[in-house]
N, C-alpha and C positions, 0 to 999 in steps of 0.2 A: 665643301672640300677645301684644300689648303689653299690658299691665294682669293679666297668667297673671303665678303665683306658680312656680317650676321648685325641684325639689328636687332634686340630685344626691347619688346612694348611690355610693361605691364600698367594696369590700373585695377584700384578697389572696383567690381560693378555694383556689389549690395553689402552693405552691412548691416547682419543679422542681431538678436541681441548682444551675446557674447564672442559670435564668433565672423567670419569676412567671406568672401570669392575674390579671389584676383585674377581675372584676365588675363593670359599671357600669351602674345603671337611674335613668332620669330620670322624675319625673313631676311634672306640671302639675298646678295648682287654680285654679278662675275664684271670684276673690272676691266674684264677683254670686250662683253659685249655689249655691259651696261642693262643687261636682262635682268630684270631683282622678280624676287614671287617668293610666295610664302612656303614656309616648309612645312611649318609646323604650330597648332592652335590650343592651350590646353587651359583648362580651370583650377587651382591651389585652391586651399579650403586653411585659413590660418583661424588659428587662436587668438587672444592676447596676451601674455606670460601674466600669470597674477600677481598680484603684490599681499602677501601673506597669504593667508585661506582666503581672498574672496578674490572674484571671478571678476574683471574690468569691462565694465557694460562702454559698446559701440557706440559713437552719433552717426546719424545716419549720412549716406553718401549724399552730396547734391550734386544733380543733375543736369547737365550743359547742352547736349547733344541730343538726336534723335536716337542713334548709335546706344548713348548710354542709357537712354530711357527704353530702350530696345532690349539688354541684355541686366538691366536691375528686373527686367520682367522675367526673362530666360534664368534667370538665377535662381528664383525661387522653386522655379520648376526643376534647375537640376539639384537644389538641397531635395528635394520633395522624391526623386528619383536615389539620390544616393542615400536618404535614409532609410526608403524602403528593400535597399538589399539584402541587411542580413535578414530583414522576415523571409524573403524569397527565397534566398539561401535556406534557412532553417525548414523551410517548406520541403526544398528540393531535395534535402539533407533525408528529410524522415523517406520521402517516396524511392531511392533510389536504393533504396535495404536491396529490393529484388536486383540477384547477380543476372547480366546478361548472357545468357548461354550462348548466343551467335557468334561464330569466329569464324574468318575468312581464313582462307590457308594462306594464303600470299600476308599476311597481317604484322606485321611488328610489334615484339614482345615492347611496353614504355619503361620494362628493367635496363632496355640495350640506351634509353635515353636521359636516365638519371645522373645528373652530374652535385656533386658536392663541390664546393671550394671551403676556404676561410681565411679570414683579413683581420690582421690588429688593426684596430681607432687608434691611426698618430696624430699629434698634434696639428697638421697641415690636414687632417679629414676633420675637422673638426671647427663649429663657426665659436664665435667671441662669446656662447655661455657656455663651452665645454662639450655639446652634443655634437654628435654625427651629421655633417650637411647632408640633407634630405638627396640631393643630387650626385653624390658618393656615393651613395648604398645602390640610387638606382642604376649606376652605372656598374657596378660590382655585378648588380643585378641581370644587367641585359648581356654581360661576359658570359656570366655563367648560362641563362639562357639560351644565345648565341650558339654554345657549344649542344647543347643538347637537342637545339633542332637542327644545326648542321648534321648528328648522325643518323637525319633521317631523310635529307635531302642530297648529302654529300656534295655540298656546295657553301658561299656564304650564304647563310640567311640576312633579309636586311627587314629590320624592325619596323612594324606599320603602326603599333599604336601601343598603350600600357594602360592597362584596365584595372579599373578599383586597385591603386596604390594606395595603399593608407598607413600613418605611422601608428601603431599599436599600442608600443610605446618608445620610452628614449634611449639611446645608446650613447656613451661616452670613452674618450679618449682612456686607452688602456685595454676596452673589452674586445673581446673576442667575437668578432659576427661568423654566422655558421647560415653558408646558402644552402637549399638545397633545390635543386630545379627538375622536372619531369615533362617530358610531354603530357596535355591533358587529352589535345584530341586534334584529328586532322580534319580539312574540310578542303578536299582536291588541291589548290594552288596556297591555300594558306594552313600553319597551323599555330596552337594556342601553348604556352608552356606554363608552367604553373610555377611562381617561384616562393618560397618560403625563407626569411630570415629569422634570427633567435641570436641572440646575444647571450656572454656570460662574460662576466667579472671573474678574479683570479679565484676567489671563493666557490663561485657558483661552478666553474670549471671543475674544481674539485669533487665537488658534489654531486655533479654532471644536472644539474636545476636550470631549466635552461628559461630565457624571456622570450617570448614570440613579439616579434616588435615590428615584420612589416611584410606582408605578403602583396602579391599581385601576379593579375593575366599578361603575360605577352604573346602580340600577334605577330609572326612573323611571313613573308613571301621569300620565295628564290626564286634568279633568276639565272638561264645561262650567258653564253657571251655574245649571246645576238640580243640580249635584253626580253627574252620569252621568258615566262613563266613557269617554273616547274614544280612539276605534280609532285603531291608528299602522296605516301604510303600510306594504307590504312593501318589502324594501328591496335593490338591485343591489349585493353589495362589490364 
């Protein structure tokens, strides 16, 4: 909150061939009571930009701590866990042909929670090669979100976690990003929204050719003014 002191840690944990994990844990301190704790813990998954057509091979991290020798191990496992998604996905993809007949009456249509927006890339969204700060889009991201699981709680939602973010590909100062957000599913006090990004250039606009360039799950909770939890709806896709 405003007058919170935010510290951000990062470190390389593993260096792959061509590509990294970095580490990242933020935490907060309220200068009234001197309380600090963590908010929030997340993993990035970088590249290295190439230099012509070839690919810039890593050296590897060296290790100082128990700490780090603790998550150069946990790193492999989480590469080994996010490259197995799209197979799971493409799994879940073929099984899921069959429509589920069951509807509850009391159920919410996810047509009443589809929200669209769209943002030009200006110069100030934008880091020192011209692309889209990865952390702009997601905050576009969690707006639009935001609203779409607000009309199913009729409250603030407050964001628990963002799942499989990944850039798809690149967007640049000028283009046009196109959100689009849905609830995917409710599960009692939490639900999931599914967000979808696409970029287009003034050409591509034209055209209506659009690039998919970054998807991801949000989870979110509400709560009311005694700090309780409140139940979502179930919901009709």
């Amino acid at each position: 909150r405003i007058g919170q002191i935010i510290a951000i840690k990062a470190k390389v944990n593993r260096a792959f061939k061509t590509s990294m994990e970095v580490g990242i844990k933020v935490t907060v301190q309220d200068i009234l009571t001197n309380v600090e704790k963590i908010v929030s813990v997340a993993y990035a998954t970088y590249v290295a930009k190439p230099v012509a057509a070839g690919k810039i091979e890593l050296e590897p991290v060296k290790l100082l701590s128990r700490e780090d020798h603790l998550e150069h191990t946990l790193a492999i496992e989480r590469r080994r866990i996010r490259l197995g998604y799209e197979q799971v996905f493409q799994n879940l993809m073929q099984e899921s042909n069959k429509e589920d007949s069951s509807e509850e009456e009391d159920a919410v249509s996810t047509d009443l929670t589809h929200v669209q927006s769209i943002e030009l890339v200006q110069p100030p969204h934008a880091n020192h090669h011209g692309n889209t700060f990865g952390g702009q889009i997601m905050a576009w991201m969690e707006t639009v979100a935001s609203i779409s699981a607000s009309r199913l709680c009729r409250s603030y939602p407050v964001l628990k976690s963002v799942n499989m973010f990944k850039f798809w590909g690149p967007s640049v100062v000028g283009d046009r990003l196109v959100f689009n957000a849905i609830v995917n599913n409710t599960f009692q006090n939490s639900v999931e929204v599914g967000v979808r990004v696409e970029a287009y250039n003034c050409e591509e606009w034209i055209k209506d050719q659009a690039r998919h360039i970054n998807s991801a799950f949000l989870i979110f909770n509400a709560v009311n003014d005694k700090g309780e939890l409140l139940t979502f709806p179930r919901i009709k896709p």
